[in-house]
C-alpha positions, -999 to +999 in steps of 0.1 A: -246+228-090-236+198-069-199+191-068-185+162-098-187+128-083-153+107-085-160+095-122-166+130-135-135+141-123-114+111-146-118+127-179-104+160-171-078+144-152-063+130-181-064+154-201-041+175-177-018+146-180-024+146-220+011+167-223+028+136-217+049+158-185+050+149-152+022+165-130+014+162-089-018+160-070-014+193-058-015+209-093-043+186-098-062+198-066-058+235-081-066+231-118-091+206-120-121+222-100-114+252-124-115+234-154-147+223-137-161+256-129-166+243-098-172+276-071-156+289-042-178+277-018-183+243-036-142+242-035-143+245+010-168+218+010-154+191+039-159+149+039-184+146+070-152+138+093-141+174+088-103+161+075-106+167+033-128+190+009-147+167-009-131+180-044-096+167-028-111+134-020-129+131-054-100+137-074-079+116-058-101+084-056-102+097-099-063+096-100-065+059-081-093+046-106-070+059-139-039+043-120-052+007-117-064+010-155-032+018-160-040+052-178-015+068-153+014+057-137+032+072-106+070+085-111+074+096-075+054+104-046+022+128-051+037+130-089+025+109-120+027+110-160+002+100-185+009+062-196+004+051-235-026+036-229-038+070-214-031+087-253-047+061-267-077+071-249-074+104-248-064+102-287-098+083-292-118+115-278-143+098-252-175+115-242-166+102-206-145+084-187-160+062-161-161+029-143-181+010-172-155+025-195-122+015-175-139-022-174-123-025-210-092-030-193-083-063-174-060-042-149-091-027-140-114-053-143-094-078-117-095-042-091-131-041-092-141-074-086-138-096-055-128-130-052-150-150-028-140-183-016-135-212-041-167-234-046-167-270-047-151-274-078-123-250-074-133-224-092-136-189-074-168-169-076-167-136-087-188-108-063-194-070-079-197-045-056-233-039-067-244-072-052-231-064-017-255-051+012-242-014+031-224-033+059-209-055+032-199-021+008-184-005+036-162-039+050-145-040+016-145+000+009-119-005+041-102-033+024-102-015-010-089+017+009-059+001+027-050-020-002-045+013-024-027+026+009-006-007+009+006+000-027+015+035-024+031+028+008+055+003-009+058+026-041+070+056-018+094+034+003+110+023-028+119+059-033+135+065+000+175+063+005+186+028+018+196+046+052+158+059+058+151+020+046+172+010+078+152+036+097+118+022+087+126-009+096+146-001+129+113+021+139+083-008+125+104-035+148+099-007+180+063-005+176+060-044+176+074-049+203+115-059+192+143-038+204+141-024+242+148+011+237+156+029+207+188+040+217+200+003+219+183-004+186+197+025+167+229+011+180+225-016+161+210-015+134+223-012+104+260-010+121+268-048+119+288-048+093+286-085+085+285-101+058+247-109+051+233-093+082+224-050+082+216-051+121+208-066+148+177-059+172+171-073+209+140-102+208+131-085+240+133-051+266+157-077+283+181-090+253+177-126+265+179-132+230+189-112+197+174-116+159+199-107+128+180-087+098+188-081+066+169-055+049+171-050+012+155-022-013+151-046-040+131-044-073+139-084-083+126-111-068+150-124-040+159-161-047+176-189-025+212-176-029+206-147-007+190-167+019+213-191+017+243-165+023+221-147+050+214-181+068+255-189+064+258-153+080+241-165+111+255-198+112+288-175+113+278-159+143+260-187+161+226-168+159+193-188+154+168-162+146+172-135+115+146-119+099+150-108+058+128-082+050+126-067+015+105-046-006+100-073-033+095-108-030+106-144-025+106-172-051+095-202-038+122-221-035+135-192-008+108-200+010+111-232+009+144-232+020+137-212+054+113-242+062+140-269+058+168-253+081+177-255+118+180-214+117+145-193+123+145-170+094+114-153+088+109-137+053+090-100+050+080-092+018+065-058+003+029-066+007+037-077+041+063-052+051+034-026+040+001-048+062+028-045+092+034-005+085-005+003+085-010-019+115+014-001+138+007+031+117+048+036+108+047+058+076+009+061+081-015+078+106-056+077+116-075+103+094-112+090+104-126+065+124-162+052+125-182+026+150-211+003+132-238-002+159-267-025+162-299-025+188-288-039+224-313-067+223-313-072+259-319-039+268-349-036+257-366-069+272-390-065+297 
């Protein structure tokens, strides 16, 4: 038998969450293809690329699917619990769980479609996967792929100590460039002690100038206050440039405010803390890689 595609792998995945206890992927990985009397052989099946048996990849695009339905929800890394909606389901004793059957939720509905650009009266278009051409399928696969990476990303940093927070940021602020070595940057950061400011980090290898950072682990939305003490901070110590990166998010009048001072403060959110990670691959590395080629007109004219 050929091995369960993705969707076949949803309903069974709920019910080993039905218990209403907390569960990891692993366990899922090892009870699932047995529940599916899925065989040996099928089980050491490997993804073209040779990095994941297919079962590992299919069950966890499952446990993605169920999350953004909101059947699931994660309560640490690799480790999630059955949400009320998920007994409600599973109470109403489906035949199947699949795509056309998460569509009943709007969670789900707003992750499967994609917004194009807004037409001429404002009002954006709405694009199905189904209408898009192979090149266009595998464009926002990527997207789809990194935005799921994005969020776990953010959901497994919000786990972390506020000291490995420091770290993350001391190490993200290396790979762009900020900081010389990172002996002088772990010197720094985090060890200010100031009131407002976590560390401080070199603009260049040089230190012809030096940018103030706060970092902050936050849940709530960060508001004007705290810019407005941050910005005081700097004042304070007759810096120019600070940078206030969080795992939340700014309300608008923050961000209004940081466009209406002398000081250069430039605000980091969660979504953008996380675009930053996968782009200099901190917290993340390469698993496959794949070139799209066309014909070399040129080459072949005579």
């Amino acid at each position: 038998m050929a091995i369960p595609n993705y969707q076949q792998f949803m309903l069974p995945f709920l019910k080993l969450l039905k218990d209403g206890n907390e569960h990891s992927l692993r366990e899922a990985y090892q009870v699932l293809p047995d529940m599916m009397n899925i065989s040996e052989e099928e089980k050491r099946e490997y993804l073209p690329s040779g990095k994941q048996p297919i079962v590992h990849n299919r069950i966890g695009w499952a446990r993605t699917y169920l999350k953004k339905a909101k059947l699931i929800t994660t309560t640490r890394r690799g480790h999630f619990i059955i949400t009320d909606r998920g007994k409600e389901v599973i109470q109403s004793n489906p035949d199947k769980i699949d795509n056309d059957f998460l569509m009943q939720f709007p969670e789900f509905q707003e992750f499967k479609t994609t917004r194009n650009d807004q037409d001429e009266e404002g009002t954006a278009s709405v694009k199905t996967f189904d209408e898009k051409n192979p090149e266009e399928l595998l464009e926002y696969a990527y997207e789809e792929m990194n935005n799921e990476l994005a969020q776990e990303l953010l959901d497994t940093i919000k786990t972390a100590s506020p000291s490995f927070f420091e770290k993350l940021v001391l190490d993200l602020l290396l790979k762009m460039g900020y900081g010389g070595s990172r002996r002088d940057a772990g010197q720094s950061i985090g060890r200010s002690g100031d009131e407002g400011i976590d560390g401080i980090i070199k603009e260049d290898r040089f230190g012809l100038d030096v940018i103030y950072i706060q970092a902050k682990r936050w849940e709530n939305v960060i508001g004007r206050p705290e810019i407005q003490k941050f910005a005081g901070a700097l004042q304070g110590q007759r810096a120019k440039k600070g940078i206030f990166i969080t795992t939340s998010d700014f309300t608008k009048e923050a961000y209004g405010f940081v466009s209406n001072i002398e000081s250069k403060i430039v605000l980091i959110n969660g979504e953008t803390l996380t675009k930053l990670m996968i782009e200099h691959n901190v917290g993340v590395s390469p698993v496959s890689s794949y070139e799209i080629k066309r014909i070399d007109n040129d080459y072949f004219e005579e």
